[in-house]
C-alpha positions in Angstrom: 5.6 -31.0 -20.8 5.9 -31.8 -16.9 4.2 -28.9 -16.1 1.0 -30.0 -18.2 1.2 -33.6 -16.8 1.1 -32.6 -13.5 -1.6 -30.2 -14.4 -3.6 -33.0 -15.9 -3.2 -34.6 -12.6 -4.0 -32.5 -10.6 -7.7 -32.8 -8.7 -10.2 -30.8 -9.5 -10.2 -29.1 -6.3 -5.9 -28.0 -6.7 -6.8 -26.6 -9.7 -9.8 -24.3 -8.3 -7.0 -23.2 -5.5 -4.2 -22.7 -8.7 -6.7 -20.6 -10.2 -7.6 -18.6 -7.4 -4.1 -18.3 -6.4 -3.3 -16.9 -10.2 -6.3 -14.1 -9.6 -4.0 -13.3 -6.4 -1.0 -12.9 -8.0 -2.4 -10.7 -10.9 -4.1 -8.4 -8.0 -1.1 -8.4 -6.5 1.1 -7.4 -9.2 -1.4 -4.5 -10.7 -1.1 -3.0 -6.6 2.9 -3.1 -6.8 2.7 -1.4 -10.0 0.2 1.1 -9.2 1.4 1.9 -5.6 5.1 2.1 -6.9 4.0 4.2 -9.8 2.1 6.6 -6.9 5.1 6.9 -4.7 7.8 7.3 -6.9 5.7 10.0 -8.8 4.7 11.6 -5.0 8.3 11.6 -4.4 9.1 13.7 -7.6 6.5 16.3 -7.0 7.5 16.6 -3.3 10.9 17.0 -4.4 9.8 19.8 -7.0 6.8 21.8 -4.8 9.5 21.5 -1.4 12.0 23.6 -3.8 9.3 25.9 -4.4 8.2 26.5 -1.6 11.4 27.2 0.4 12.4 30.3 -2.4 8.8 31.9 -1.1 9.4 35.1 0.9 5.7 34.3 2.3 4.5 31.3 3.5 1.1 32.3 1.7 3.3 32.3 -1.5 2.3 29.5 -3.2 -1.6 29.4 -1.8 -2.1 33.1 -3.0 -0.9 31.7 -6.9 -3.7 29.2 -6.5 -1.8 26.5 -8.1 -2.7 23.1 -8.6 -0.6 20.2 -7.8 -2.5 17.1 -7.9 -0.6 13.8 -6.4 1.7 16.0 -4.0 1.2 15.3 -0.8 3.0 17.8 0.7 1.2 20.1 -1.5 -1.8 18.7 -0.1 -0.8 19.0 3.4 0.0 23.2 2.7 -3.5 23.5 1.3 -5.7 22.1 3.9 -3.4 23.8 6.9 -3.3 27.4 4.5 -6.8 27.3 3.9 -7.6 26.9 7.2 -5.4 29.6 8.2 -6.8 31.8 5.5 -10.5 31.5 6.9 -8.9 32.3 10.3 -7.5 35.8 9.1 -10.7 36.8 7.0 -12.0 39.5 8.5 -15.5 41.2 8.1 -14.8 43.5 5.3 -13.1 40.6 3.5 -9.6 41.4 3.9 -7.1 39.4 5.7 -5.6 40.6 9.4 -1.9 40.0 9.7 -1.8 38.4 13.2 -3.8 35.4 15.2 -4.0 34.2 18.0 -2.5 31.4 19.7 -5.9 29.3 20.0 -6.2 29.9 16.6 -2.7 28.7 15.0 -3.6 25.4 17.3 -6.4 24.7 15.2 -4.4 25.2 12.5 -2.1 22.8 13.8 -4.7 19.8 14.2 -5.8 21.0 10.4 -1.9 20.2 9.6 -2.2 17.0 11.5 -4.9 15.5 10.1 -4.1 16.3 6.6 -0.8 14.3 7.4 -3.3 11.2 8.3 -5.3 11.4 5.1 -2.0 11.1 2.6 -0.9 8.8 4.5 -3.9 6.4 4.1 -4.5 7.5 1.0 -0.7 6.5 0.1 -1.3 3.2 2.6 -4.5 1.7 0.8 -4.4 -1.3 -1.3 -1.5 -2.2 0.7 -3.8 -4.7 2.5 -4.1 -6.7 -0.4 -0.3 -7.4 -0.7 -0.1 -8.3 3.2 -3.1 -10.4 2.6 -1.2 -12.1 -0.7 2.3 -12.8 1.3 0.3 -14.4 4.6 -2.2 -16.1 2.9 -1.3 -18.0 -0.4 1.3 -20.1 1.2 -1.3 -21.4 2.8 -3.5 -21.7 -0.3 -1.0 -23.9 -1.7 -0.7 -26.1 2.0 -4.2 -27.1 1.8 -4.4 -27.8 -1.5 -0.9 -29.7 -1.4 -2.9 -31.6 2.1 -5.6 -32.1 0.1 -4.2 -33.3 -2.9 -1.8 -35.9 -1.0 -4.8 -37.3 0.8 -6.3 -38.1 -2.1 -3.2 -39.7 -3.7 -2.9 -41.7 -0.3 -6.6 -42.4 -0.8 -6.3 -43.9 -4.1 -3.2 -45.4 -3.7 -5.0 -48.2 -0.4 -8.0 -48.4 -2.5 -6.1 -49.8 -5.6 -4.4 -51.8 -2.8 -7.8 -53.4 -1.3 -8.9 -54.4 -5.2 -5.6 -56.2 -5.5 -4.3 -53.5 -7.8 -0.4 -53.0 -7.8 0.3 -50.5 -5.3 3.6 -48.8 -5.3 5.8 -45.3 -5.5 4.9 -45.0 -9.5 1.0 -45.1 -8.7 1.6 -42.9 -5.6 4.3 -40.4 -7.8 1.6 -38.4 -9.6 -0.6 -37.7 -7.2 1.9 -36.2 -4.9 3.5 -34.3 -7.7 -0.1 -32.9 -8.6 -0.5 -32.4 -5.1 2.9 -30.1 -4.9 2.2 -28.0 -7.9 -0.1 -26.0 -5.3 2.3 -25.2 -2.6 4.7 -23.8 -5.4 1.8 -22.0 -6.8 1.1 -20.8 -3.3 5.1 -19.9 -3.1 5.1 -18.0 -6.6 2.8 -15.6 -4.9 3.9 -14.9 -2.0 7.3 -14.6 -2.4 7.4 -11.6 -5.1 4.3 -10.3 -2.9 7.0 -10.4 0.0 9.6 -8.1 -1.6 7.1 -5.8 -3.4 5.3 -4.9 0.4 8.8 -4.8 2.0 10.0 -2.0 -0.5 6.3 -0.5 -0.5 5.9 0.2 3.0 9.8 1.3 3.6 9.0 3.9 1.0 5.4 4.3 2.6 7.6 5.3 6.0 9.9 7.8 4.6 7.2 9.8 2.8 5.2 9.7 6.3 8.3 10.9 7.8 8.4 13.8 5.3 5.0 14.5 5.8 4.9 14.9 9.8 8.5 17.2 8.9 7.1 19.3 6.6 3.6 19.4 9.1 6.5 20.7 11.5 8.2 23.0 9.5 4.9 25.0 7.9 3.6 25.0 11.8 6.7 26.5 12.3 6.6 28.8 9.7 2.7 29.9 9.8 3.7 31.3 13.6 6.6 32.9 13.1 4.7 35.3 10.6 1.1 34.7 12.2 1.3 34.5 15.5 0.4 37.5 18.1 3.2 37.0 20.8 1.0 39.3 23.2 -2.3 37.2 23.0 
């Protein structure tokens, strides 16, 4: 009942910012839910393909069973640095040489980095949108709150010049109307706030486990690739 008097209250130009501030949160809330869905599934599969992939007796193991693991970024990561390497160690009659050298396994290297920065953007985007949610609709709900108090103020020293009764009860709604938008603005924000907190902690371990694993296949790919004598 309070809620819709305020409401009712409310200028015309509070309510475009409440509405606005409504398609924010419901952005906002569909990212959370997607990105948290994304991570906690990448973590599963990362868990599940890193189990695999340390019981190979090759390194090649896994890429020679051509098996698809789609949403794994460390999956994702062995792909692009084992299909480089595999176009390395083609050779002419189509077979594949059992040594390269060590120009070559630094290209594969850079292939390794750079996969690492594509999950990691890919598992970054939309991530803007919640930083752009927590900074910006407390400040939504300031200028409408600004805006709607200046309008109360307003009315309240033109019912004054007319000869109108002027006091706190005239001035009350306005200034409640005018509040309704900061905690509007606040409702956003602060769920926004917790949901990009938790997003981007998880968002660091999984780039952690990407650069380790980028280590740990770099590692690997020389120690059964690499010509020691070139």
């Amino acid at each position: 009942m309070k809620l819709s008097y305020v409401w009712d209250k409310a200028t015309p130009e509070a309510k475009v910012i409440i509405l606005v501030l409504a398609i924010f949160s419901i952005f906002a809330w569909a990212v959370m839910f997607t990105k948290a869905q994304q991570m906690r599934r990448a973590k599963r599969l990362n868990h599940y393909f890193e189990s695999e992939y340390r019981g190979q007796k090759s390194v090649l193991g896994i890429y020679d069973r051509k098996l698809p693991v789609d949403g794994c970024p460390l999956f994702a990561v062995y792909q692009d640095g084992c299909t480089d390497l595999e176009g390395r160690l083609r050779n002419a009659e189509g077979g594949r040489k059992t040594h390269v050298s060590i120009k070559t396994m630094e290209h594969v290297k850079r292939s390794l980095e750079g996969a690492v920065a594509r999950e990691a953007l890919k598992l970054e985007s939309g991530l803007v949108l919640l930083a752009a949610a927590v900074s910006g609709a407390p400040f939504l709900g300031l200028l409408g709150t600004v805006w709607g108090v200046m309008d109360a103020f307003g009315g309240v020293a033109m019912a004054a010049q007319a000869g109108n009764r002027a006091d706190l009860a005239a001035m009350a709604p306005g200034v409640a109307a005018a509040l309704i938008t900061t905690v509007a603005g606040l409702l956003v924000a602060i769920p926004s706030m917790f949901g990009y907190n938790w997003l981007v902690h998880n968002l660091r371990v999984l780039t952690v486990e990407l650069d380790n694993f980028a280590q740990s296949l770099a590692s690997r790919l020389e120690t059964e690739f690499l010509k020691e004598d070139e």
